[in-house]
KOLSE-752644 format. One record per residue: residue number from 1; x, y, z of N, C-alpha, C, O in turn. Coordinates in pm, 1 decimal, always signed. Each point is the difference from the previous one (the first is absolute). Last residue first. Layout:
% KOLSE-752644
   i       nx       ny       nz      cax      cay      caz       cx       cy       cz       ox       oy       oz
 NUM        X        Y        Z        X        Y        Z        X        Y        Z        X        Y        Z
...
END
This chain:
% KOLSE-752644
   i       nx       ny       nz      cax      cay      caz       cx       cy       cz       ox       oy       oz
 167  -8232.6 +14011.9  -2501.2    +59.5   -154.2     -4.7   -176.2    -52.1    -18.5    -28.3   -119.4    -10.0
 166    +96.2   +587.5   +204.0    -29.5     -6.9   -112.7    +55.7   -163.8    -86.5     +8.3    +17.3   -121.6
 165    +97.3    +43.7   +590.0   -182.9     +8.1    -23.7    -42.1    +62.7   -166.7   -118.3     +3.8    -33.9
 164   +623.5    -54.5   +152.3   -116.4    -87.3    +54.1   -118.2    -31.5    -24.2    -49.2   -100.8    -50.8
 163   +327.6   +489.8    -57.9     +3.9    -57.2    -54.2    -54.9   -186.0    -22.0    -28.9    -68.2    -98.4
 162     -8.8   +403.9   +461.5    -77.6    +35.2   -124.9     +1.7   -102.7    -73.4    -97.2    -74.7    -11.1
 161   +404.3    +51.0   +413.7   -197.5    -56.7    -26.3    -67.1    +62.3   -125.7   -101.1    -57.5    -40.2
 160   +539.0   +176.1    +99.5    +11.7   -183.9    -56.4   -141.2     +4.6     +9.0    -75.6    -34.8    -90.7
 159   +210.5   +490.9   +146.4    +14.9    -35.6   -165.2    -77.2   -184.7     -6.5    -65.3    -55.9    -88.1
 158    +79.0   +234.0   +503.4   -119.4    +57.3    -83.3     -4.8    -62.4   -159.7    -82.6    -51.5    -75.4
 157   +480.3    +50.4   +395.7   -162.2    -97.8    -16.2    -84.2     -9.7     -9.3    -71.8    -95.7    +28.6
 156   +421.9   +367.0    -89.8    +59.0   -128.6    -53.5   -117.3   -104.8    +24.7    -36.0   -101.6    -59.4
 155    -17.6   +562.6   +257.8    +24.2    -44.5   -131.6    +67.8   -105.9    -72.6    +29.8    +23.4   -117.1
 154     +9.6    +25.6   +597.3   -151.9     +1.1    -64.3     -1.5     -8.4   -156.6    -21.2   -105.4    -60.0
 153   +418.2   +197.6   +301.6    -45.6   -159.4    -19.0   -127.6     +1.6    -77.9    -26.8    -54.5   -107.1
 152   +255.4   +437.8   +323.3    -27.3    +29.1   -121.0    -47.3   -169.3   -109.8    -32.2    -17.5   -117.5
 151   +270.9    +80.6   +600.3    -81.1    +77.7    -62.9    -26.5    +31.2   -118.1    +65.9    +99.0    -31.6
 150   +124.0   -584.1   +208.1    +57.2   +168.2     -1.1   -128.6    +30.3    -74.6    -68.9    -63.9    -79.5
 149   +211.4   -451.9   +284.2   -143.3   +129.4     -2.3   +127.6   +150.4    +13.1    +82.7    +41.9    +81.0
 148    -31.3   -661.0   -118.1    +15.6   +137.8    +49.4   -121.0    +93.1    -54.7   -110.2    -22.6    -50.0
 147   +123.8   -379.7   -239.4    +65.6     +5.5   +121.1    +54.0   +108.2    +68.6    +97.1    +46.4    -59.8
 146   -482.4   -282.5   -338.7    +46.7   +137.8    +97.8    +60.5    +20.5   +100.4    -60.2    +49.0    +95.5
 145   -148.2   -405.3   -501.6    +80.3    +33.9   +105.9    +90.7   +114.0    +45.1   +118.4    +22.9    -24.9
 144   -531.3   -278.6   -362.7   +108.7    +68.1     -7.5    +37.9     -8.3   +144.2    -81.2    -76.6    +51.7
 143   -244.5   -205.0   -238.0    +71.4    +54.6   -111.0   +130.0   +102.4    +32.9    +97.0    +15.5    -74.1
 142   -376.9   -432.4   +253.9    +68.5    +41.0    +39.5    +85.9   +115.8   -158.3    +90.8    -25.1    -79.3
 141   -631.0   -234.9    +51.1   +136.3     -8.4    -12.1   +156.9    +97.6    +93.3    -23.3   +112.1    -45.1
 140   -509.2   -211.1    +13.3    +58.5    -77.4    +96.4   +170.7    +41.2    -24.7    +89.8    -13.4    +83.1
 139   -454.6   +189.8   -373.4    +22.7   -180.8    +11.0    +79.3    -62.9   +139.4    +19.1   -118.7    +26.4
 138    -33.7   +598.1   -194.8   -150.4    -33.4    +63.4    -35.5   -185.1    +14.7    -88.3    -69.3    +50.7
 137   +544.7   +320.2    +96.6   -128.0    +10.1   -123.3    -62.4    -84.5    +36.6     -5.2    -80.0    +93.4
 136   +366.8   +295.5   +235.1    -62.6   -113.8     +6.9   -130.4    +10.7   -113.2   -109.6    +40.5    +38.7
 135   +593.8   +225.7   +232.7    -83.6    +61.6    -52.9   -138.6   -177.9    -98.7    +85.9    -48.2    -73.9
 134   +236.2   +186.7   +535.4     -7.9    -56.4   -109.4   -117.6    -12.0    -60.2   -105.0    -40.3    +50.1
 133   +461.2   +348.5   +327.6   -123.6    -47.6    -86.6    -36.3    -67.5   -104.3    +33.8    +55.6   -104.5
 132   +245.8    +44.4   +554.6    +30.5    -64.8    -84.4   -110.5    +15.5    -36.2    -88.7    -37.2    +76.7
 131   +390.8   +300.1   +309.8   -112.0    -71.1    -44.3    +42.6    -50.4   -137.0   +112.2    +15.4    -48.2
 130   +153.1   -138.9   +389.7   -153.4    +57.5    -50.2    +29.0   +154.0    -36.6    +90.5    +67.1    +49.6
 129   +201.7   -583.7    -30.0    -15.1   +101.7    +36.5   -172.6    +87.3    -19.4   -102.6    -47.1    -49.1
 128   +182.3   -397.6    -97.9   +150.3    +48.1   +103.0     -0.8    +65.0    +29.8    +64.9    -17.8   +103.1
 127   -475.7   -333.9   -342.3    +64.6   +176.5    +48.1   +105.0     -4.2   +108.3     -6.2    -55.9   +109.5
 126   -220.1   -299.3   -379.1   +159.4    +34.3     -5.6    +49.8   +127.7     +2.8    +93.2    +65.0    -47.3
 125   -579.1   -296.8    +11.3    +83.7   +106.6    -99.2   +138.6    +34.2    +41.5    +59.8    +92.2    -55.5
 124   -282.6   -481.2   +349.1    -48.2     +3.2   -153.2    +42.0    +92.2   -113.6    +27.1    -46.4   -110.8
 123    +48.5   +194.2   +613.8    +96.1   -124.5    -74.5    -23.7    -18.6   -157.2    +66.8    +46.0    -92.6
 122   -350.7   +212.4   +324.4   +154.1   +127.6    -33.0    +56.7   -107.4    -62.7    +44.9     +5.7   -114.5
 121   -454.2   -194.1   +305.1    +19.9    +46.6   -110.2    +94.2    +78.5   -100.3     +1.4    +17.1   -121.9
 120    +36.0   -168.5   +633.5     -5.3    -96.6   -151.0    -49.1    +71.4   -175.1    +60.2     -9.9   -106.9
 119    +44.0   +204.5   +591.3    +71.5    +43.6    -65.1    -28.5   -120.1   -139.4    +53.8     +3.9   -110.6
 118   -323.5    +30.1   +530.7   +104.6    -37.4    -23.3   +115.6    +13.7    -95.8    +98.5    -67.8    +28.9
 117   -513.2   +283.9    +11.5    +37.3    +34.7   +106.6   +144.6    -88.3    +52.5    +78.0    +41.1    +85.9
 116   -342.3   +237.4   -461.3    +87.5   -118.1    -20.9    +76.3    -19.1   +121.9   +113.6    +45.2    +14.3
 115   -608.3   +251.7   -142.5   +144.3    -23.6    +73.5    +65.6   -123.0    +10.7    -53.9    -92.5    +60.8
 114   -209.5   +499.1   -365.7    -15.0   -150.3    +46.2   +138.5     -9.4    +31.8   +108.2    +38.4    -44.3
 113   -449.1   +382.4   -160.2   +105.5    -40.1    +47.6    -15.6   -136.7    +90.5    -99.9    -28.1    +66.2
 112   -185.4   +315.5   -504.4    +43.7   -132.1   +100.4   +109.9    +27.1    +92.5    +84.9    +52.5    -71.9
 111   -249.1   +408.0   -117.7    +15.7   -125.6    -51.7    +22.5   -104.3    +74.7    +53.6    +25.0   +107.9
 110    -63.2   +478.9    -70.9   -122.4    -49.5    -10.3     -9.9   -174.1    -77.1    -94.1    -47.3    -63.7
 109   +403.6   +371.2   +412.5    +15.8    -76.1    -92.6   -137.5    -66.1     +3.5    -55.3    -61.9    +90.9
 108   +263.5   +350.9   +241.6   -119.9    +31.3    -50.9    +22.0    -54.0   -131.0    +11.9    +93.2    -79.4
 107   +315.2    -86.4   +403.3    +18.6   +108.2   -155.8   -106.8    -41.3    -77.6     +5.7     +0.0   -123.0
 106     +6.3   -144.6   +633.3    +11.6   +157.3     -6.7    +58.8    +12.8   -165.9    +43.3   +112.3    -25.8
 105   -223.7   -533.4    +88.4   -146.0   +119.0    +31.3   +130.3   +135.8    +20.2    -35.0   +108.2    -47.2
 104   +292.2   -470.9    -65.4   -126.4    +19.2   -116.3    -55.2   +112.8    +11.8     -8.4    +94.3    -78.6
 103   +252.8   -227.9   +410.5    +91.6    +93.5    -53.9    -90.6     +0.7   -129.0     -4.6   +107.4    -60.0
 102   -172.4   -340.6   +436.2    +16.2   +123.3    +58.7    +85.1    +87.0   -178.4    -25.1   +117.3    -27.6
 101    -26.5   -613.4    -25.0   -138.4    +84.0    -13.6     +0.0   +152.7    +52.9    -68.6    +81.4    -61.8
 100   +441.5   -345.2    +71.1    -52.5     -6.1   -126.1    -95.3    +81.5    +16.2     +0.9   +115.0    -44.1
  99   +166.8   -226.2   +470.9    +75.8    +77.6    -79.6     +5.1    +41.0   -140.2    +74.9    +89.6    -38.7
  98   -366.5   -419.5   +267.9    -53.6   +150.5    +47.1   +104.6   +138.2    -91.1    -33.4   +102.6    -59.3
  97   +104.9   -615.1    +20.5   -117.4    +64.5    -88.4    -17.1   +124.7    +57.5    -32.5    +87.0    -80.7
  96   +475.9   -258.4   +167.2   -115.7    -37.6    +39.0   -104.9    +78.1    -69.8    +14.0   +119.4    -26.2
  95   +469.3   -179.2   -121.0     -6.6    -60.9   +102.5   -120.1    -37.7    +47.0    -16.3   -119.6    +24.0
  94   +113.5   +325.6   -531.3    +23.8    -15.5   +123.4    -37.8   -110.7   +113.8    -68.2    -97.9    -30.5
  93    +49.9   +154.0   -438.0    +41.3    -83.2    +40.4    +83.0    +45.6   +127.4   +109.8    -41.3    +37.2
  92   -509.2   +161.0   -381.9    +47.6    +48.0   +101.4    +77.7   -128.1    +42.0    -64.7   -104.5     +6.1
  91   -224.4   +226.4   -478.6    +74.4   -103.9    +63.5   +116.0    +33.4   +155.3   +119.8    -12.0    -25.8
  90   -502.3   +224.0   -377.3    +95.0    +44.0    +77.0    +39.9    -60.3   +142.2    -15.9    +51.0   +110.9
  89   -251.0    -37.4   -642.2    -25.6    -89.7   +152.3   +172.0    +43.0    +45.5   +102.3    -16.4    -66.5
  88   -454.8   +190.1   -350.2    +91.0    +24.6    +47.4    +30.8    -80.6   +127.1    -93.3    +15.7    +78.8
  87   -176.5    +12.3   -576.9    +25.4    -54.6   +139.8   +127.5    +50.1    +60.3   +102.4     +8.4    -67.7
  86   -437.1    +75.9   -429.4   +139.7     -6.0    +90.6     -7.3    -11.0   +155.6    -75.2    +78.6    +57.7
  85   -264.5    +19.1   -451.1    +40.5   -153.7     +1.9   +149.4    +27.6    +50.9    +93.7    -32.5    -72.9
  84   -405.0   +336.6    -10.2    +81.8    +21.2   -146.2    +69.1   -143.7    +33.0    +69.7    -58.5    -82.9
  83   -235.4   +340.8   +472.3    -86.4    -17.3    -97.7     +0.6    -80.7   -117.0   -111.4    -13.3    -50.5
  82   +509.9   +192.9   +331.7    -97.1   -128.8    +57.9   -109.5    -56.7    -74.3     -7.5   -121.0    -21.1
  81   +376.2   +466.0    -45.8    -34.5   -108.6    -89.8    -90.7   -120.9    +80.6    -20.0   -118.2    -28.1
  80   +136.7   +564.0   +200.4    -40.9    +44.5   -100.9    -10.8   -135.2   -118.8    -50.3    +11.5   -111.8
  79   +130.9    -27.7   +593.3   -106.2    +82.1    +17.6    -10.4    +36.8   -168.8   -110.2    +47.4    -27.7
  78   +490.2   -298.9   +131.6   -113.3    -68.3    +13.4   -100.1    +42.1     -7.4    -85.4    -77.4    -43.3
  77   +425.5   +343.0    +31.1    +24.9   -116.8   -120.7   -138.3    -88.1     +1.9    -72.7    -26.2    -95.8
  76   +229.3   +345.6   +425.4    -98.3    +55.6    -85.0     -6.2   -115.9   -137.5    -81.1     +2.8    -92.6
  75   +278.8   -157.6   +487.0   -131.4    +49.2    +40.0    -87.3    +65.2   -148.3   -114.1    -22.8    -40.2
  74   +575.0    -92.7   +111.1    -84.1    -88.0   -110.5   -124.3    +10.4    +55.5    -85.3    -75.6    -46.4
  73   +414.4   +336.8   +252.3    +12.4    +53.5   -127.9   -135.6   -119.0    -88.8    -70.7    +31.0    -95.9
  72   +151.6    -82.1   +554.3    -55.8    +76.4    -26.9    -13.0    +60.4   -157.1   -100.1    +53.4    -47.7
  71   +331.1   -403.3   +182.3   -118.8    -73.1    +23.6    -77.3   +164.4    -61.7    -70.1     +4.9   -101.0
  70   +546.2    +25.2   +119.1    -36.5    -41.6   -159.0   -169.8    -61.4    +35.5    -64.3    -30.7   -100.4
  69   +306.3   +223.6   +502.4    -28.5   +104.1   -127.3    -48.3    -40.6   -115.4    -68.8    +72.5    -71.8
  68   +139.7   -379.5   +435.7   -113.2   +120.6    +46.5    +12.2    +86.0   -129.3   -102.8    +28.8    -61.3
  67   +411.7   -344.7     -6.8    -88.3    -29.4    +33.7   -146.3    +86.0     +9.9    -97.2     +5.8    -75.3
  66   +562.0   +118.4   +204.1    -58.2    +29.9   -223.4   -118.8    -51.0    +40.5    -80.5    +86.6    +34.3
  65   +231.5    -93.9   +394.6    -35.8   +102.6    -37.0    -13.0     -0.1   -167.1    -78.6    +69.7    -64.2
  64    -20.6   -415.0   +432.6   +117.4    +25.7   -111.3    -31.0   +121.3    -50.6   -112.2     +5.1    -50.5
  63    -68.6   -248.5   +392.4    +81.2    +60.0    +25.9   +110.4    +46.3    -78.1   +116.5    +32.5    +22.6
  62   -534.1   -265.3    -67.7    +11.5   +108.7    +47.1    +85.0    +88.5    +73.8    -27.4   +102.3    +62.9
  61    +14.8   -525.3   -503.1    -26.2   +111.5   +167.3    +34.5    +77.2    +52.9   +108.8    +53.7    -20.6
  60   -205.3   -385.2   -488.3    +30.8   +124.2    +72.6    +13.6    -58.4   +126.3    -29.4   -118.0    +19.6
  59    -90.0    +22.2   -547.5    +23.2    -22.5   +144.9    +33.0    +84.2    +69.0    +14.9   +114.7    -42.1
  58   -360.3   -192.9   -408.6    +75.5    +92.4    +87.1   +102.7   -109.4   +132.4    -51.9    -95.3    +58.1
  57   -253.9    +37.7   -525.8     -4.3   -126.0   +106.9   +124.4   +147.1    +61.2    +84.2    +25.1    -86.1
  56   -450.3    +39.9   -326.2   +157.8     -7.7    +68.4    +22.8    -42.6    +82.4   -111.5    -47.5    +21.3
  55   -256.2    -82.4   -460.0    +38.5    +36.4   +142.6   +122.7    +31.2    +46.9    +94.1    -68.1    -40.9
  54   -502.0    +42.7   -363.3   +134.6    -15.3    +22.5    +46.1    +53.9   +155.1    -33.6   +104.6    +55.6
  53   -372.7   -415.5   -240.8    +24.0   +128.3     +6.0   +139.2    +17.1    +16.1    +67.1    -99.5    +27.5
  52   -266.9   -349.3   -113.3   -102.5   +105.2    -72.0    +75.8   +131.7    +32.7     +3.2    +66.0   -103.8
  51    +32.5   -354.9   +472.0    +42.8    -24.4    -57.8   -109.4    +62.8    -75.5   -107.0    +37.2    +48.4
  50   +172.0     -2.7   +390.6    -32.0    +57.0    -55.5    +44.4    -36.4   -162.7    +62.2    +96.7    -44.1
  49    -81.1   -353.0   +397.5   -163.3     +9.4     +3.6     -0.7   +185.6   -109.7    -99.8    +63.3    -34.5
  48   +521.0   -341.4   +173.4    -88.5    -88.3    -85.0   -116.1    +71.7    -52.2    -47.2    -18.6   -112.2
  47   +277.6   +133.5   +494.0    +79.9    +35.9   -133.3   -105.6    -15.9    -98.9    -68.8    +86.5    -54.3
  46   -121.6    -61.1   +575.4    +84.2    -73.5   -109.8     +4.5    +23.3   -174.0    -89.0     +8.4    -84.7
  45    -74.4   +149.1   +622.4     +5.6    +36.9    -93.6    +90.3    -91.8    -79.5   +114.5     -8.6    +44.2
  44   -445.1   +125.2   +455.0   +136.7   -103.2    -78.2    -17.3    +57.6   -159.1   -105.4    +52.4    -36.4
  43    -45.9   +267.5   +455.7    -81.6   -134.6    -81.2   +163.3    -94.5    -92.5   +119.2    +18.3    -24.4
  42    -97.5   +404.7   +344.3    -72.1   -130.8    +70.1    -16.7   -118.6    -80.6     -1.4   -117.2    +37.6
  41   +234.9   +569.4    -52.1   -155.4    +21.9     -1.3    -23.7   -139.5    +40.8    -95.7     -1.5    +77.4
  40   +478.3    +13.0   -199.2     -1.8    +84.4    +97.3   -101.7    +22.1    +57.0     -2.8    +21.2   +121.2
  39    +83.7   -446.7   -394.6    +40.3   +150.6    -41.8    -37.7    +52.1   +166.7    -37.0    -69.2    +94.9
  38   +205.7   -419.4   -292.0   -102.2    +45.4    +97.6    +33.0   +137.4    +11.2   +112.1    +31.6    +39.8
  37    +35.5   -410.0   -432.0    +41.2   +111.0   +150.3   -133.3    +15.8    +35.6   -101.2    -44.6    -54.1
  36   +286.1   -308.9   -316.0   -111.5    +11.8    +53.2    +25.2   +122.3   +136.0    +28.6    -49.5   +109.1
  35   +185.1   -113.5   -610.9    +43.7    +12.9   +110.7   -134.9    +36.9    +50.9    -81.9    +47.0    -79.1
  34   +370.8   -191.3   -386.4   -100.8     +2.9    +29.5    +22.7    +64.1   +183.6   +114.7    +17.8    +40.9
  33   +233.5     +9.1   -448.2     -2.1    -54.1   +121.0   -160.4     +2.2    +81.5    +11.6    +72.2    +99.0
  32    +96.8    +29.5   -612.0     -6.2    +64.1   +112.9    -11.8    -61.8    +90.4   -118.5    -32.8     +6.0
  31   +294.9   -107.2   -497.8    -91.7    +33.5   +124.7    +61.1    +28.2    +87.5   +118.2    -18.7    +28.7
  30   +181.8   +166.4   -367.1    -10.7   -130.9    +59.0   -140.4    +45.9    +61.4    -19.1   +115.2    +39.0
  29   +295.4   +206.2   -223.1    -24.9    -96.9   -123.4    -39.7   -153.6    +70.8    +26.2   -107.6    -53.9
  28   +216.3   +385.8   +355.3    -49.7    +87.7    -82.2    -29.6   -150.4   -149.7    +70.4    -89.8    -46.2
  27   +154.4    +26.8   +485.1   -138.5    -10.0    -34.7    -47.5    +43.3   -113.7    -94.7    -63.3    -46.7
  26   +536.7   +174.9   +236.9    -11.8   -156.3    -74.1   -132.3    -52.6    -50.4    -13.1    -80.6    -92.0
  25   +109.5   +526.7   +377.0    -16.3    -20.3   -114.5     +1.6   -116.2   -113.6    -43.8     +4.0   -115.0
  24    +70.9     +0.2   +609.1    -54.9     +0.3    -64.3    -84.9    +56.9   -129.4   -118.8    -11.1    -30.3
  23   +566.6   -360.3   +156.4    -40.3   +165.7    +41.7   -196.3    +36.8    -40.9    -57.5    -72.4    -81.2
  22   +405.5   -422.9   +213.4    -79.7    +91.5    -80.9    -12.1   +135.7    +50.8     +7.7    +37.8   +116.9
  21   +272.7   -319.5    +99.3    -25.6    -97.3   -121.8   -115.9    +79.5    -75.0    -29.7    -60.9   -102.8
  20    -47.3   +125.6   +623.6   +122.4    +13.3    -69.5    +33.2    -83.4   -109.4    -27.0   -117.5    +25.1
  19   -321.1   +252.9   +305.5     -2.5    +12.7   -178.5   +106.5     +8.4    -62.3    +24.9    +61.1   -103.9
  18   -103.0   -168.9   +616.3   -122.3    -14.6   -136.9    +26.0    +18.6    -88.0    -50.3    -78.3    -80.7
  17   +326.9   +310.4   +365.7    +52.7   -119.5    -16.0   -119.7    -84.2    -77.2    +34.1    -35.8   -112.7
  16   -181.5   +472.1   +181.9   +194.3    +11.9   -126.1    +31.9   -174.1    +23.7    +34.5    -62.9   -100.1
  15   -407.3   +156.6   +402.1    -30.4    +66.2   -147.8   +125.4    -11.5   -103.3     +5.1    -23.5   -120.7
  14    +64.7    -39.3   +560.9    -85.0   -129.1    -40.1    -59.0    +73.1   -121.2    -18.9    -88.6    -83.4
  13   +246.2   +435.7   +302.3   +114.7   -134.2    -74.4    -81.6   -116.4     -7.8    +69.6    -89.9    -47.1
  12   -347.2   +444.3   +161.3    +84.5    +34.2   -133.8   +105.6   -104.1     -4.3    +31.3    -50.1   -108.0
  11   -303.4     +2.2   +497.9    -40.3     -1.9    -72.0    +50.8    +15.9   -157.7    -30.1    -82.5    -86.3
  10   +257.6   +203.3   +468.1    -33.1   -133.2    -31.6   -101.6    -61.0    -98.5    +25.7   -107.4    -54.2
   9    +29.7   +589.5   +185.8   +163.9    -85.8    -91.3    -17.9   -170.4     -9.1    +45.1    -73.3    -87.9
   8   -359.9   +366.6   +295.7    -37.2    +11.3   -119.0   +137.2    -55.6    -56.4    +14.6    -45.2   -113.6
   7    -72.2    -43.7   +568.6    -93.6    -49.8    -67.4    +32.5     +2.2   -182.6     +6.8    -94.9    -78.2
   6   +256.1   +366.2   +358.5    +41.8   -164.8     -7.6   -139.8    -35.3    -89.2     +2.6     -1.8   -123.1
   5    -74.5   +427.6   +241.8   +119.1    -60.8    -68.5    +31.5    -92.6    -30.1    +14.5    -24.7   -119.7
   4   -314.8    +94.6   +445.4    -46.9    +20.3   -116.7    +54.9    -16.2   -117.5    -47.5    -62.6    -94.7
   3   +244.9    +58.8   +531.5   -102.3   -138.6    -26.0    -45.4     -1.8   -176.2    +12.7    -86.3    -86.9
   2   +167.3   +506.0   +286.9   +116.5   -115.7    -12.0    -55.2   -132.0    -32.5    +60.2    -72.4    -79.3
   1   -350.1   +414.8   +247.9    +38.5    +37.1   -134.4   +103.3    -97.7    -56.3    -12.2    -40.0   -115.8
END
């Protein structure tokens, strides 16, 4: 368990020392850091390939408890704007793909999950902490940033993807 620890603290200070000189809300109004993961399920997935739709880019792990709460809360977010041109990709920057994929399959998340198994993509958005959602129009653009997670979040992103997919 002590190993594990370390692991996940090491990981988080190469995440905070990466991005130091920007936050990542600095993005907001900037492309989107393009990026290529390898999801849980197996197949590779890149940014790029959802362009045309509006997307949230999630971080997380599984050992974060908001995390686990704000993935689940955007379960229904996704289950009710998927149709309507919304993406959801839920970016694990844990330690090993199993620890991504075991905590997906137990909150039964019907959306991408992909594992940032080095922490590079966390770099590119100047995640310091988790979780972090950034919210991404239909051009590619970095429109908004979600740092932390309290209950009742959802509605704030409902309001942004609406207002999104009506753009």
């Amino acid at each position: 368990m002590k190993r594990f620890a370390i692991k996940h603290t090491l990981v988080a200070a190469l995440i905070v020392v990466a991005s130091a000189g920007y936050a990542a809300t600095d993005l907001a109004g900037s492309p989107a850091p393009d990026f290529v993961l390898k999801s849980v399920a197996g197949a590779n997935l890149r940014l790029s390939e959802y362009r045309g739709q509006v997307v949230m880019v999630s971080f997380w792990a599984s050992w974060c408890g908001d995390c686990r709460a704000q993935l689940e809360g955007l379960s229904e977010l996704y289950s009710r704007y998927e149709g309507a041109g919304f993406q959801l990709l839920a970016v694990s920057l844990d330690t090993t793909r199993r620890q991504a994929g075991d905590a997906a399959e137990t909150m039964a998340v019907g959306y991408p999950v992909l594992h940032d198994a080095g922490g590079e993509v966390g770099k590119l958005y100047a995640v310091e902490k988790t979780p972090v959602a950034v919210l991404i129009d239909r051009d590619g653009v970095v429109r908004d940033v979600f740092e932390g997670y309290r209950r009742g979040d959802e509605e704030t992103y409902v309001e942004r993807v609406r207002a999104l997919l009506r753009e």
